[in-house]
C-alpha positions in Angstrom: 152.8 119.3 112.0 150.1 121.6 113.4 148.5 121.3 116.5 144.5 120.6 116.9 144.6 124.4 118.3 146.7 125.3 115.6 144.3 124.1 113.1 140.9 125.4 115.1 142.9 129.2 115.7 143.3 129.3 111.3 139.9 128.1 110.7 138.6 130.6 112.8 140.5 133.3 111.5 138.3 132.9 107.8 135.2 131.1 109.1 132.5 133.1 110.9 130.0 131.5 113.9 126.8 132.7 114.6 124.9 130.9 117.9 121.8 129.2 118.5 119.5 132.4 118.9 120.8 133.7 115.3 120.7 130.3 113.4 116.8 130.0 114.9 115.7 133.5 113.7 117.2 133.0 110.5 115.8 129.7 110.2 111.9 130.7 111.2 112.5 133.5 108.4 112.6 130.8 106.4 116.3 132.2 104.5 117.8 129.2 102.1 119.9 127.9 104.9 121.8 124.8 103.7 121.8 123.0 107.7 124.3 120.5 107.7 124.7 118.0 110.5 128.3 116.6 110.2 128.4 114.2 113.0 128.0 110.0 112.8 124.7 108.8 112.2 124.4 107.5 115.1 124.6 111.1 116.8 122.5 112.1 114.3 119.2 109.4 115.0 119.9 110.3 118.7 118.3 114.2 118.4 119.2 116.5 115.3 118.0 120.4 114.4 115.4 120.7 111.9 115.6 120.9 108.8 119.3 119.7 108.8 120.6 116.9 106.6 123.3 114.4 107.5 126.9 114.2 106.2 129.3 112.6 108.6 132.6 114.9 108.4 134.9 111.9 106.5 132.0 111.5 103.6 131.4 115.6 103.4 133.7 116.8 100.4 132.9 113.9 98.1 128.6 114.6 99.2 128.5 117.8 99.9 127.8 118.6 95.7 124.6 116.6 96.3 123.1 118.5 98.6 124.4 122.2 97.8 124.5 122.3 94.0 125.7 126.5 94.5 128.9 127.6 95.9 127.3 130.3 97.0 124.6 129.0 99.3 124.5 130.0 102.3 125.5 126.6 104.7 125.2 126.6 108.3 127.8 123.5 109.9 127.3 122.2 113.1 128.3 119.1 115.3 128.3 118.3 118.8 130.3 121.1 120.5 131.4 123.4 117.3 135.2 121.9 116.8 134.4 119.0 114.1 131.8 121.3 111.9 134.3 124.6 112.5 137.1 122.1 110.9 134.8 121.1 108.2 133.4 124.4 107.5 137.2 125.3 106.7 137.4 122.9 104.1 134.4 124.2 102.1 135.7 127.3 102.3 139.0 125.8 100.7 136.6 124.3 98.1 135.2 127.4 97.1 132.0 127.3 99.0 132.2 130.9 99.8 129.3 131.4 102.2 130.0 129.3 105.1 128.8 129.7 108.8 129.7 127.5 112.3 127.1 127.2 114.6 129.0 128.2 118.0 129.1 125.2 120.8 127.5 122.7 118.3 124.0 121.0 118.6 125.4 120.7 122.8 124.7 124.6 122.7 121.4 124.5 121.0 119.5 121.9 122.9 120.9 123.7 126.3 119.3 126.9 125.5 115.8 125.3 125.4 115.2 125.1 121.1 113.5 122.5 119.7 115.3 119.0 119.2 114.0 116.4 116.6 114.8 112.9 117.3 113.2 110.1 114.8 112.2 106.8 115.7 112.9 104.3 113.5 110.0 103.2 111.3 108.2 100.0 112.1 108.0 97.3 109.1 104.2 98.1 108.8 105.0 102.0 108.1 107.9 100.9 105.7 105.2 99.2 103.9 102.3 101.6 104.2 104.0 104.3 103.1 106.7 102.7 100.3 105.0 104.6 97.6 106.5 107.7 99.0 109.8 106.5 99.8 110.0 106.5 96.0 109.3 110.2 95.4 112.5 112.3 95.6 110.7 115.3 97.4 109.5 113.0 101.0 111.5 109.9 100.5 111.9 108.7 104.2 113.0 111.9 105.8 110.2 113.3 104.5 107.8 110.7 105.3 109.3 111.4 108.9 108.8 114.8 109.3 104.9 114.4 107.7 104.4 111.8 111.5 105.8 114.8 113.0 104.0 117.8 111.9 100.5 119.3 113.8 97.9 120.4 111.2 95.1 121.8 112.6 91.9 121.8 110.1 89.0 123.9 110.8 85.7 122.9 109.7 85.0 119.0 108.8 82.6 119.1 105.9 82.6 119.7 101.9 86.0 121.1 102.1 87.8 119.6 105.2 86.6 115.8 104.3 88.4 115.2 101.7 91.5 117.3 102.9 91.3 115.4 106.4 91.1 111.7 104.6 94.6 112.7 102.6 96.5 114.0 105.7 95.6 111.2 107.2 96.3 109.1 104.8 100.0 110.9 104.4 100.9 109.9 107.7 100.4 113.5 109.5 101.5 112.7 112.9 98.8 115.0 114.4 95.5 116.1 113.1 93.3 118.9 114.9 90.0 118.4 113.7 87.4 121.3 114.6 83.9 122.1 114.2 81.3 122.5 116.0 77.8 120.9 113.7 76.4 117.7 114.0 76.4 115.5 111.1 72.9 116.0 108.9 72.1 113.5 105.7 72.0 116.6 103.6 75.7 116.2 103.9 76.5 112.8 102.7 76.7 113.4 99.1 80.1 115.4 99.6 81.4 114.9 103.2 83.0 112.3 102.8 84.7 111.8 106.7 80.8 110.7 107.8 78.4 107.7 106.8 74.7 107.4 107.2 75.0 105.8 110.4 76.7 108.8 112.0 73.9 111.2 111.6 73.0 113.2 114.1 76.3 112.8 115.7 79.3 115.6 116.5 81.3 116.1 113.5 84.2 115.7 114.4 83.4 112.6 116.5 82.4 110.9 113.3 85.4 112.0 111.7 87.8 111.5 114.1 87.0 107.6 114.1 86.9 107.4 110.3 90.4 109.0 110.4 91.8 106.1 113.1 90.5 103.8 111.3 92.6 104.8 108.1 95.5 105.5 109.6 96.3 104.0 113.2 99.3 106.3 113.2 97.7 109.8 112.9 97.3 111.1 116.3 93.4 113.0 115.7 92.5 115.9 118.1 88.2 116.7 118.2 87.4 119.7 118.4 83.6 120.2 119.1 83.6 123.9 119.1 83.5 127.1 116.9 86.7 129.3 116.0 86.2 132.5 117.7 88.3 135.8 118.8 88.4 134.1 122.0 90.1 131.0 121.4 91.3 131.3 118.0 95.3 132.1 119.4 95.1 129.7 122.1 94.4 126.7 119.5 96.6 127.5 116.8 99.6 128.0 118.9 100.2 123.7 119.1 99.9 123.5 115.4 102.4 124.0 112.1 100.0 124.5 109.3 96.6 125.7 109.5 94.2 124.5 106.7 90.7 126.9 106.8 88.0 125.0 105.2 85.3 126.8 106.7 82.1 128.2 104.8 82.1 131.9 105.9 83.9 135.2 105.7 84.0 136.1 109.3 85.9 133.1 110.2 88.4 133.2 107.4 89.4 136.9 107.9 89.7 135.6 111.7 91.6 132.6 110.7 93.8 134.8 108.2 94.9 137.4 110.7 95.4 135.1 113.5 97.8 133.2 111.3 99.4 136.4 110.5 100.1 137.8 113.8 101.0 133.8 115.0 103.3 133.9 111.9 101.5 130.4 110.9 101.1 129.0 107.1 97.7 129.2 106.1 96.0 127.0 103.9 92.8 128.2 102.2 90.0 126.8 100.3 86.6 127.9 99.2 84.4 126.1 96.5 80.6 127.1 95.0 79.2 124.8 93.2 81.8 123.3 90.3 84.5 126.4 91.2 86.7 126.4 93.8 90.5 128.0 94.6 92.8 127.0 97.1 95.6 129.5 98.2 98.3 129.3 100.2 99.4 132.3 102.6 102.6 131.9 104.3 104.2 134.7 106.6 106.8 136.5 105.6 106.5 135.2 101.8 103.4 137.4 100.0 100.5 138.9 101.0 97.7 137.6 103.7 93.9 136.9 103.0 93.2 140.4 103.7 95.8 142.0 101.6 94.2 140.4 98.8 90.3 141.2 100.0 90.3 144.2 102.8 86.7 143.6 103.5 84.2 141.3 103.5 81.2 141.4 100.6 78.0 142.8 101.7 76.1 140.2 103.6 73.4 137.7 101.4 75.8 138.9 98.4 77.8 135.7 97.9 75.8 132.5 98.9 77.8 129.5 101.5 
């Protein structure tokens, strides 16, 4: 009968390991790693890497089909050191998963060199309740709805465009909001803006917005503000955030908003409307061209009306 050496010396002899630094830079290029956390659940809850999904190693050949549907996937094991995931990784090698990968001293490794650690709370009975209708949807389900209380979006401009887009992330359950502008709520608004009421005029924004968003959602965490995107401050904000969503009214912030995404490598989210038109594009790093790939310069000032 073979040792636990034995067994860990063969498994290494087929199965390659890449450490923390490599798994993270493939992972923010955003390659179709299959992450796989094989520890108990209970390690699991107590701090995992994002975007893994739990198998426990005695469940992972009769699940793993669920979850990888190619052989050829790529699939990135880990556990708490590296032994239990390098053991595993060996048997779906064995059946046939030919692109299989150990993540060297386990999630121990990772969280020592400093990269980010997720750990869930459980959900009170309130948010069970509140959010049920997406437990039901295969694509959030309650992982999902647990990474949407996690996730920063910051949204620049709180009017036509960022009203109703601040009211659904809210809504969602984003854990964070970012709410920027810099006006003052005017009547003229009120047939559209939707985040402000007729008793908020003349105040900040994103003062009346921020307390329409509490009030929806008690969960949503809602940063004002007050200010104006510039070249000054633009990289400074951005940095705390994972999704940028422009809804600003004029060129000069969105080619500032587009290439400050780019260089940050952040997802940009980007709307424009006139009258009963209106696009929305999404431009994320790394995946297709920017804002000005697809306009190199602005139009001609006066030539397209806000």
């Amino acid at each position: 009968m073979k040792t636990l050496k034995e067994m860990l010396a063969e498994a290494r002899q087929v199965v390659p390991e890449q450490g923390p630094a490599e798994l993270k830079q493939r992972l923010d290029a955003g390659e179709p790693v299959a992450l796989i956390d094989v520890r108990d659940p209970d390690e699991y809850r107590d701090g995992f890497i994002e975007p893994a999904i739990n198998i426990s190693r005695g469940f992972l050949e009769f699940r793993v089909g669920g979850a990888v549907t190619d052989p050829a996937t790529p699939i990135v094991l880990y556990c708490q050191t590296g032994l239990r995931s390098m053991l595993a990784a060996r048997a779906l090698k064995d059946l046939g998963y030919t692109n299989v990968v150990n993540l060297q001293g386990g999630f121990q490794k990772w969280a020592q060199s400093g990269l980010p650690v997720v750990k869930d709370r459980p959900l009170t009975t309130e948010q069970i309740q509140r959010y049920s209708r997406h437990f039901l949807l295969n694509h959030v389900g309650e992982k999902g709805q647990r990474k949407l209380l996690r996730s920063k979006v910051l949204l620049i401009g709180a009017g036509g465009l960022g009203s109703p887009t601040a009211v659904y992330l809210a809504a969602a359950g984003v854990g964070t909001i970012g709410l920027m502008d810099g006006d003052i709520v005017d009547v003229s608004n009120l047939q559209r803006q939707i985040l402000h009421t007729t008793g908020n005029v003349g105040r900040p924004k994103v003062e009346s917005g921020a307390e329409m968003l509490r009030a929806l959602n008690p969960d949503t965490n809602v940063i004002p503000l007050p200010m104006r995107i510039d070249v000054d401050n633009v990289m400074d904000i951005i940095k705390d955030y994972d999704l940028i969503v422009d809804g600003s009214d004029n060129f000069d912030t969105r080619y500032l908003v587009n290439d400050a995404c780019y260089l940050a490598g952040k997802t940009n989210v980007h709307g424009s409307i006139f009258q009963f038109e209106g696009m929305a594009t999404v431009f994320a790093p790394d995946q297709g061209p920017c804002y000005r790939c697809l306009y190199p310069t602005p139009p001609p000032p006066g030539l397209v009306p806000s």
